[in-house]
VEXDREN-2710 file (C-alpha; in Angstrom, 1 decimal):
% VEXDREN-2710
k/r/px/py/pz
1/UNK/87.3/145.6/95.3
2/UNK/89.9/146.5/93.4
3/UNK/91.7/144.6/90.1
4/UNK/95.2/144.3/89.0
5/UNK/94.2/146.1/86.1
6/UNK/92.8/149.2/87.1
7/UNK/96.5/150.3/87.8
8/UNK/97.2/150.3/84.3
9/UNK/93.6/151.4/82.7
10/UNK/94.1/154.7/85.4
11/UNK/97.3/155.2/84.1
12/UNK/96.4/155.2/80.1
13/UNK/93.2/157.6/81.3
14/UNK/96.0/159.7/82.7
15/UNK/97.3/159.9/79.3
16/UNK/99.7/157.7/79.6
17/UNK/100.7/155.4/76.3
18/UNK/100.9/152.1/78.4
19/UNK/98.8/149.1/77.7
20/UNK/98.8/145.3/78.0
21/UNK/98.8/142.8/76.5
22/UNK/96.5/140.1/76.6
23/UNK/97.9/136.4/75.6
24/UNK/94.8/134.0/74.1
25/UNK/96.7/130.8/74.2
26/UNK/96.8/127.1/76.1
27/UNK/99.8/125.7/74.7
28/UNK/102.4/124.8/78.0
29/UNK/105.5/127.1/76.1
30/UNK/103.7/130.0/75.2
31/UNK/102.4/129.8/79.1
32/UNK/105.8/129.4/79.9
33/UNK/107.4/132.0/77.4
34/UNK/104.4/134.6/78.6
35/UNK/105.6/134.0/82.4
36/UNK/109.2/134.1/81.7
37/UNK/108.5/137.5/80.4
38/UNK/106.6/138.8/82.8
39/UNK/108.7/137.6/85.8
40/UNK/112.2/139.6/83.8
41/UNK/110.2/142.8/83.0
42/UNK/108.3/143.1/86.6
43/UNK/104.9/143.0/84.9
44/UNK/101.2/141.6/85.1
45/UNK/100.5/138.8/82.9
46/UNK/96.8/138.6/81.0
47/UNK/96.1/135.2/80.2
48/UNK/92.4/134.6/78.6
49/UNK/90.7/131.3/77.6
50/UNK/88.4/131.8/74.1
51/UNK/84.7/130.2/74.6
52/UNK/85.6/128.0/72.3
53/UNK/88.5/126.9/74.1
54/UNK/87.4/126.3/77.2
55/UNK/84.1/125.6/78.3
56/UNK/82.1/123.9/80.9
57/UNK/82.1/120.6/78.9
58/UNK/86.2/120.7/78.0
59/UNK/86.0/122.9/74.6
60/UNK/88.1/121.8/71.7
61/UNK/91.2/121.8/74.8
62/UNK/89.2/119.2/76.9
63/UNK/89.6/121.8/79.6
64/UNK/87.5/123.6/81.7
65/UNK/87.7/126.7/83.1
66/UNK/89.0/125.4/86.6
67/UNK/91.7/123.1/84.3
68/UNK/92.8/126.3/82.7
69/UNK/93.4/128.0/85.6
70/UNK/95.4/125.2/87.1
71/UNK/97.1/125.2/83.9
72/UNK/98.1/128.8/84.1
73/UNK/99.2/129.1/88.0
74/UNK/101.1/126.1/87.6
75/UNK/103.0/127.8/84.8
76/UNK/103.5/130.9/87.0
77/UNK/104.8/128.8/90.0
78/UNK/107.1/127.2/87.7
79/UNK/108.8/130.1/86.4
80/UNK/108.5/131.8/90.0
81/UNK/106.0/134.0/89.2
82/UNK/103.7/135.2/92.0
83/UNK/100.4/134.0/91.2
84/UNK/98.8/137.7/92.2
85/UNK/100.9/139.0/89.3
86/UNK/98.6/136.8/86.8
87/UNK/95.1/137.8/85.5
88/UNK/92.9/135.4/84.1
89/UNK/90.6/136.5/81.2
90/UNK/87.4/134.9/79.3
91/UNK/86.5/136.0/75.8
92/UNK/83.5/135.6/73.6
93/UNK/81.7/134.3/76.8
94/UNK/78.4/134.1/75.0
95/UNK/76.2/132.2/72.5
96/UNK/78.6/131.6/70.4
97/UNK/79.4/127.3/70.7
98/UNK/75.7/127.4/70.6
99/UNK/74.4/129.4/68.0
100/UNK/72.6/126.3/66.0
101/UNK/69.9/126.2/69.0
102/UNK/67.2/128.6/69.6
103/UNK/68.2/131.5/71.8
104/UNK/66.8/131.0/74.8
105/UNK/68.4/127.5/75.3
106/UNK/72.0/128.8/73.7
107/UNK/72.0/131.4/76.8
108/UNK/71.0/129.3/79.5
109/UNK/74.4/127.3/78.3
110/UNK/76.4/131.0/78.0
111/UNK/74.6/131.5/82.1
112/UNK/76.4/128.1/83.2
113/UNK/79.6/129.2/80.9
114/UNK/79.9/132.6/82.5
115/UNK/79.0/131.5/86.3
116/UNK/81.9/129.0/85.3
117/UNK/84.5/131.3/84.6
118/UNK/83.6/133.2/87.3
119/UNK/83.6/130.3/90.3
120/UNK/87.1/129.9/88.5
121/UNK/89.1/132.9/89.6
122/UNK/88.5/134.7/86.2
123/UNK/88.4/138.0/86.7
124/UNK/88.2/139.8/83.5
125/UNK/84.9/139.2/81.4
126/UNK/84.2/139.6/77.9
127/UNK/80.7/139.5/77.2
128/UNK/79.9/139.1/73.5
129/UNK/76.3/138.1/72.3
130/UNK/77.0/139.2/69.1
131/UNK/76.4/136.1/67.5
132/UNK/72.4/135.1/66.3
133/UNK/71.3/132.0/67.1
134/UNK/68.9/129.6/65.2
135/UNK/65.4/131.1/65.8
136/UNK/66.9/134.8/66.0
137/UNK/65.9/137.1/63.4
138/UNK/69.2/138.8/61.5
139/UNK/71.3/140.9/62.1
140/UNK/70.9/141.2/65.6
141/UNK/69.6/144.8/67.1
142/UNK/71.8/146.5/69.1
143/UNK/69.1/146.3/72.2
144/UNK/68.8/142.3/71.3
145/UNK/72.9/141.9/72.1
146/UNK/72.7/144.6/74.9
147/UNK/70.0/142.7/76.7
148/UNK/71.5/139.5/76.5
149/UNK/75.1/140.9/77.6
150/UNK/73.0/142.8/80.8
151/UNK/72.0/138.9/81.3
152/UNK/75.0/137.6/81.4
153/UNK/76.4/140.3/83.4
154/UNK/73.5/139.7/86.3
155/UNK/75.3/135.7/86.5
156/UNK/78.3/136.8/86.9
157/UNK/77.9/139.2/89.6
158/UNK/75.5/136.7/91.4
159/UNK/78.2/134.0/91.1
160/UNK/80.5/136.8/92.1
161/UNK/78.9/137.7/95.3
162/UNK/78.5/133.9/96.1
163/UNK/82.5/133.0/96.0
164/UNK/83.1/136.4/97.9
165/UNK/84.7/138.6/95.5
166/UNK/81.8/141.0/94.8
167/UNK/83.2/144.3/93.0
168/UNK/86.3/142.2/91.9
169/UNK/85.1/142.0/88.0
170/UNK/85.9/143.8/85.2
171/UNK/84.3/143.4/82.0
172/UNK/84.5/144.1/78.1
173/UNK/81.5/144.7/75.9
174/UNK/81.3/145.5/72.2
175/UNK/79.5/144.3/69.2
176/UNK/81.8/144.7/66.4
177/UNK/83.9/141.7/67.3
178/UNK/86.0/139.0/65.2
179/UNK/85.2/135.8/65.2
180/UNK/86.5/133.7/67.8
181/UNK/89.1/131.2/65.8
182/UNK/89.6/133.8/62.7
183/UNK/87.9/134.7/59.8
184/UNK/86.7/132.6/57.5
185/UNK/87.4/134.3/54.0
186/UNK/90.1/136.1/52.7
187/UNK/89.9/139.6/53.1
188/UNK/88.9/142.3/51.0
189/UNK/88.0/145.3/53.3
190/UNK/87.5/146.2/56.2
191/UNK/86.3/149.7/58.1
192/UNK/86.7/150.4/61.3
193/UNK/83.8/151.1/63.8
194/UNK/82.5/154.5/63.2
195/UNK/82.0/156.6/66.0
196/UNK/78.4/156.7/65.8
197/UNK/78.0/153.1/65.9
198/UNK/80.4/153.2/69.0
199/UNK/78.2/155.5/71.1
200/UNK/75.0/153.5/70.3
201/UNK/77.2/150.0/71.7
202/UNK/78.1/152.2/74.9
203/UNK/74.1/154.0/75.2
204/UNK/72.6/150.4/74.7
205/UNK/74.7/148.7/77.1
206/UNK/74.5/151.0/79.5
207/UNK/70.7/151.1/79.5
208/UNK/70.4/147.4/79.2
209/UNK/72.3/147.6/82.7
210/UNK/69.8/149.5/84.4
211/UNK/67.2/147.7/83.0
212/UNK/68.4/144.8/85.3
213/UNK/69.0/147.1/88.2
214/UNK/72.9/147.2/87.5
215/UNK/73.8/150.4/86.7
216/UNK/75.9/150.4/89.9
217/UNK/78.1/147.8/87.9
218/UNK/79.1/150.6/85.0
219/UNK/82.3/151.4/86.0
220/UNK/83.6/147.9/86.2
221/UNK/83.6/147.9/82.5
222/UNK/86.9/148.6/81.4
223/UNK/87.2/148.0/77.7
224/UNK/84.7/148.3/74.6
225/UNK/85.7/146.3/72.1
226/UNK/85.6/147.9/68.6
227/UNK/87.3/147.7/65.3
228/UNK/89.9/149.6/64.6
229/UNK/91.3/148.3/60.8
230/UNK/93.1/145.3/62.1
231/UNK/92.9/141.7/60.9
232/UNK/94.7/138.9/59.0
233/UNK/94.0/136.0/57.2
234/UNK/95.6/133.3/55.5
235/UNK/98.2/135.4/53.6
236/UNK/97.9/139.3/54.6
237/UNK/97.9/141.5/56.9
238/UNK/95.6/144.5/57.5
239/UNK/97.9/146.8/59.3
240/UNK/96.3/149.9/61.5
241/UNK/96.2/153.3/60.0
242/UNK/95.6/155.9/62.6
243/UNK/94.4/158.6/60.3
244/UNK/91.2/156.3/59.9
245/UNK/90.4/155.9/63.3
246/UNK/90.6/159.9/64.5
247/UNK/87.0/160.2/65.5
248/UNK/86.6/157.0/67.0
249/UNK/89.7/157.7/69.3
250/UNK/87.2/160.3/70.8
251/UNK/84.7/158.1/72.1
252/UNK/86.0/157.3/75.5
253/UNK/87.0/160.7/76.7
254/UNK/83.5/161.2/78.9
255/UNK/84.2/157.0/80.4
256/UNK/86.6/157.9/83.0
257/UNK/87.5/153.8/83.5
258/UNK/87.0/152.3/80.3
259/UNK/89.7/152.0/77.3
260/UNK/89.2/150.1/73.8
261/UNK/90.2/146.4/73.5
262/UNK/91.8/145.5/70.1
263/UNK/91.3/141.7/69.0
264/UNK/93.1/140.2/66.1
265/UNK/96.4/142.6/66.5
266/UNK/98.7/139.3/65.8
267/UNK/101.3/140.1/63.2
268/UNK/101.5/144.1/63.5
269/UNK/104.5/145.7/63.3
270/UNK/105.8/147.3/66.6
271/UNK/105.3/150.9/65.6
272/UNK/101.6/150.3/64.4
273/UNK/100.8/148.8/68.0
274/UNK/102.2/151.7/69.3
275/UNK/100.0/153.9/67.3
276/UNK/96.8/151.6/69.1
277/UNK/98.0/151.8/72.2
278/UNK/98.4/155.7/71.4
279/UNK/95.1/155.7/70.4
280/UNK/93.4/154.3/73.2
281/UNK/93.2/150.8/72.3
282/UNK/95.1/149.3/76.0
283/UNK/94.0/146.0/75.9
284/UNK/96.0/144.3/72.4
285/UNK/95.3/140.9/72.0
286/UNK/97.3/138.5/70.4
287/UNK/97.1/134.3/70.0
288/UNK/97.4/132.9/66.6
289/UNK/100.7/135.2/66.1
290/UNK/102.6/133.3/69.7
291/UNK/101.5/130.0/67.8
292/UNK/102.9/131.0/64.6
293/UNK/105.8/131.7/66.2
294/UNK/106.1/128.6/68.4
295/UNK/105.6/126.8/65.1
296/UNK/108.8/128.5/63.5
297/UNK/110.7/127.4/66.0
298/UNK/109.4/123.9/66.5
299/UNK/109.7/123.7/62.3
300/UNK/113.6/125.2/62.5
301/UNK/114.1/122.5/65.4
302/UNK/112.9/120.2/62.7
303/UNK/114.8/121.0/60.1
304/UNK/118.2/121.1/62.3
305/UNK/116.8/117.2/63.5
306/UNK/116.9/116.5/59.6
307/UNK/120.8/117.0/59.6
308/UNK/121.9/115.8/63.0
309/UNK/119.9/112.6/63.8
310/UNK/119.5/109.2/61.8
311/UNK/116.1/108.9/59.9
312/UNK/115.1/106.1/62.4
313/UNK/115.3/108.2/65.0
314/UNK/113.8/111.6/64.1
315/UNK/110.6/112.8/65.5
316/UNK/109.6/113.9/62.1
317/UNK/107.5/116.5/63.7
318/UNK/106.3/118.9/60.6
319/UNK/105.1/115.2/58.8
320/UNK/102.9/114.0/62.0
321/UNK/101.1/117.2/62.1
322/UNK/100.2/117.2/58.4
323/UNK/98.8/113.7/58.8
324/UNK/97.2/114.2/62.1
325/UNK/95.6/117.2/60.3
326/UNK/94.5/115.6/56.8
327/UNK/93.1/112.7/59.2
328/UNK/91.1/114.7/61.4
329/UNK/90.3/118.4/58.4
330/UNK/87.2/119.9/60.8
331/UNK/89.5/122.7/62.1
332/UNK/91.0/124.0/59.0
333/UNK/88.9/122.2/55.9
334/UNK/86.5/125.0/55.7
335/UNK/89.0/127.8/55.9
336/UNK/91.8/126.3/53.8
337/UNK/89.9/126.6/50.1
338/UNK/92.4/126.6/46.7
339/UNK/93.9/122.9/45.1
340/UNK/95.9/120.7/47.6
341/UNK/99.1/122.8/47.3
342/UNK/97.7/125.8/48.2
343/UNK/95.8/124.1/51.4
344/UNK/99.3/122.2/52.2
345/UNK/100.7/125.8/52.3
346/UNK/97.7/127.1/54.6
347/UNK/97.8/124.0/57.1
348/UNK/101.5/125.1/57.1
349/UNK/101.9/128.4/57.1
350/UNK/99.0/130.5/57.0
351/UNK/98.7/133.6/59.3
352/UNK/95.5/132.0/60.8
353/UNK/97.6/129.3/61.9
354/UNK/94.8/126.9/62.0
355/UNK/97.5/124.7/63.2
356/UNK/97.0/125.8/66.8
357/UNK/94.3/123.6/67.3
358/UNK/96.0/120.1/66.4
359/UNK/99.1/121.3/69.3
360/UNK/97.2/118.7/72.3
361/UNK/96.8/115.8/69.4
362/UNK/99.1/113.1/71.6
363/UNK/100.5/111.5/68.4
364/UNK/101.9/115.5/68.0
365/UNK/102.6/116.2/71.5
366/UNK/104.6/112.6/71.5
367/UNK/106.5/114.0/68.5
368/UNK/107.2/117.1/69.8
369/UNK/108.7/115.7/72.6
370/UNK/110.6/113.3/70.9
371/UNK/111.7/116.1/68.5
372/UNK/112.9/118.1/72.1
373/UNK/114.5/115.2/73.7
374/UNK/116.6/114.4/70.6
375/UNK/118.2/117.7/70.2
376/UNK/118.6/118.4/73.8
377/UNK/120.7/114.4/74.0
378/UNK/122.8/116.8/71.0
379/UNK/125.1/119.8/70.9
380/UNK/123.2/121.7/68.1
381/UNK/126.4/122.7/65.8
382/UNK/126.1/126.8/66.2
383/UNK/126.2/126.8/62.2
384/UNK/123.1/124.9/62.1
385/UNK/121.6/127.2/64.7
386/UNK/122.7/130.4/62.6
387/UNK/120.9/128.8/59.5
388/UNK/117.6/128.1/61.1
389/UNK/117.4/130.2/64.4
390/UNK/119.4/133.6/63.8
391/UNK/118.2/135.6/66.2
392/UNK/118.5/132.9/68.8
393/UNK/121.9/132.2/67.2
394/UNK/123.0/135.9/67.7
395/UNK/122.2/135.5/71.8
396/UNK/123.1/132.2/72.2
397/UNK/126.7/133.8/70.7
398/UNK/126.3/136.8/73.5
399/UNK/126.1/134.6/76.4
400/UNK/122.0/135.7/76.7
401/UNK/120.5/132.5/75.7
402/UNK/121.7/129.1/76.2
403/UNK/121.5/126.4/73.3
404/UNK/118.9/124.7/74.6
405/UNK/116.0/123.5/72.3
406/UNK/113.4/124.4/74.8
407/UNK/115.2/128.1/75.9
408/UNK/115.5/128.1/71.7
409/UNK/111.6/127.5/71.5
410/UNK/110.9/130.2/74.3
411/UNK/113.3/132.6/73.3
412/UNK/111.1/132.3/69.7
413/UNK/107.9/132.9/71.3
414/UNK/109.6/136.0/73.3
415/UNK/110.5/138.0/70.1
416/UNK/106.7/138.5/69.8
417/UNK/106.0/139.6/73.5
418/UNK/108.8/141.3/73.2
419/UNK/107.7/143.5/70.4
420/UNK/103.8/143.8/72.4
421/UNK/105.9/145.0/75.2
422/UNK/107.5/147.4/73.4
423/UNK/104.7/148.8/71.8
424/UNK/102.9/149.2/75.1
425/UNK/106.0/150.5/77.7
426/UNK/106.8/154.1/76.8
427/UNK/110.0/153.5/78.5
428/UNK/110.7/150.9/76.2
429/UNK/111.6/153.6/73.9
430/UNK/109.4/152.6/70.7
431/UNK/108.2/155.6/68.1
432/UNK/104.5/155.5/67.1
433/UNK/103.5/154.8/62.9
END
């Protein structure tokens, strides 16, 4: 069977610059700013669901995999977005929520987790064992990662075969992956994959495969996920330099099907995703950086509350999420080091925008909506707009955008798709760094 994918993967093999993007976020407006963009530019959509996310006990979302999916189609059928024009993704399906029990019973959990994703209509698969769990000996071996991604692999064609869509899969290995939820330290270097190292992922994989008897499944791997110099963290931003990445653009020429997968691209400039895309890296993923930018907006929203609506009334927004965080610190206490300024900065405003998590609190959903529902009962003075919002000003002057505190939220969120979109149309007309 075929995938909606292979259309564009075919097309980049062809030498063609095009990519996609792929959009690693639950929050209801970046669904809705994702679909909105799709529907206007005629494209597929990639949604995926981290392991850490979703899970088959609710992940830090309280959603499963199924409850995702709902999420997402309902989305697509409210924007009027046919539903075969959406791809649904899994990354880091592996170990990983497990890695503090012995290995054996942390996979038997990644089996249920991948045959999960699977039974759900996910049809892209990311298998990363990269992680060690706690009676593994470290670092893990190339053939210890391989063997347990050829495991996973096996459960999800079984599970496959059982709902009917045998052949339907594609899948994305690699061992030199971020972490899922962002790095932990600030950064200080970082190298891309060598080539070498690249080659030994692809020739371990591939035998692990047929160790299993699933060679035959090969070419449904469309991306090998590998560094290529790109990251953030709290306060920079690696940026891609293609001059360091010349012999690792090579590796893929003799893998007629499969293209690179670049993680962590949030916050690159238009031109440098160009250059991945250039370079073979198809798949660019992005999550934190739609966040950040729904927070921008949400903040500006704020700020334009501040001026327009008595103190009694105001949703106070930017306040309720720094309590709700400082009450409940386990998502950003052990990234957010430096004296209480500098972490009220970081639960602010950091790149990693550990904020992201805290979005489905209620007390901050209730205040978000509160913070929504006041400024749509208002005329938002276009002065205000211009101070806060000024790209969104700048259309809502043109007639393209209505001044609407929801189409001003979206319209946010779309400058970043925008610029992934961009980077990965050739007809869009962008110019390589």
């Amino acid at each position: 069977m075929s995938n909606p994918l292979d259309t564009i993967i075919a097309l980049h093999k062809r030498g063609e610059p095009v990519g996609i993007t792929s959009i690693c976020s639950a929050h209801p407006l970046v669904l809705r700013a994702a679909m909105a963009q799709a529907r206007e530019g005629g494209d597929l959509v990639l949604i995926e669901a981290t392991s850490n996310q979703v899970d088959q006990t609710g992940g830090y979302t309280g959603m499963r995999p199924a409850d995702f999916r709902d999420l997402v189609h309902r989305a697509a059928d409210e924007a009027g977005l046919p539903r075969e024009r959406v791809v649904l993704g899994g990354d880091h399906l592996g170990p990983n929520r497990w890695r503090s029990l012995p290995a054996e019973e942390a996979m038997a959990r990644a089996d249920v987790l991948v045959a999960a994703y699977v039974e759900a209509g996910f049809t892209k698969i990311h298998l990363d064992c990269s992680y060690p769990c706690a009676d593994d000996r470290t670092p893990l071996t190339d053939e210890v990662m391989a063997a347990r991604a050829a495991r996973m692999l096996a459960v999800a064609e079984k599970t496959a075969a059982a709902t009917g869509r045998a052949g339907e899969l594609r899948y994305v290995i690699g061992t030199e992956v971020p972490v899922p939820g962002g790095a932990e330290e600030t950064i200080e270097e970082l190298r891309p994959t060598t080539a070498e190292s690249a080659r030994q992922t692809l020739a371990r994989h591939r035998a692990a495969f047929a160790e299993r008897g699933l060679d035959h499944v090969w070419p449904q791997v469309m991306a090998l996920v590998v560094q290529p110099g790109v990251e953030f963290d709290h306060l920079r931003v690696v940026d891609y330099d293609r001059d360091r990445t010349k012999e690792l653009q090579r590796v893929l020429e003799d893998e007629p099907r499969m293209v690179f997968e670049a993680h962590s691209t949030d916050y690159q400039t238009i031109p440098r995703l160009a250059a991945l895309v250039e370079g073979h890296w198809a798949v660019l993923k992005v999550g934190p950086g739609l966040t950040f930018a729904l927070r921008e907006a949400l903040f500006a929203l704020a700020a334009i509350e501040a001026e327009l609506v008595p103190e009694q009334d105001r949703a106070n927004l930017p306040d309720v999420v720094e309590r709700r965080m400082l009450a409940e610190p386990a998502q950003w206490a052990k990234y957010y080091t430096g004296d209480a300024a500098e972490q009220r900065l970081a639960r602010r405003y950091s790149y990693s925008d550990r904020m992201r998590y805290y979005w489905p609190d209620p007390e901050i959903q209730a205040a978000e909506r509160r913070l929504l529902g006041n400024l749509t009962d208002r005329s938002i003075p276009l002065p205000l707009l211009s101070q806060y919002l000024p790209d969104q000003y700048q259309r809502v002057r043109d007639g393209s955008l209505g001044n609407d505190p929801v189409e001003l939220v979206l319209d946010r969120i779309r400058d970043v798709l925008r610029g992934y979109r961009r980077a990965a149309t050739p007809s869009e007309g962008r110019r390589a760094a």
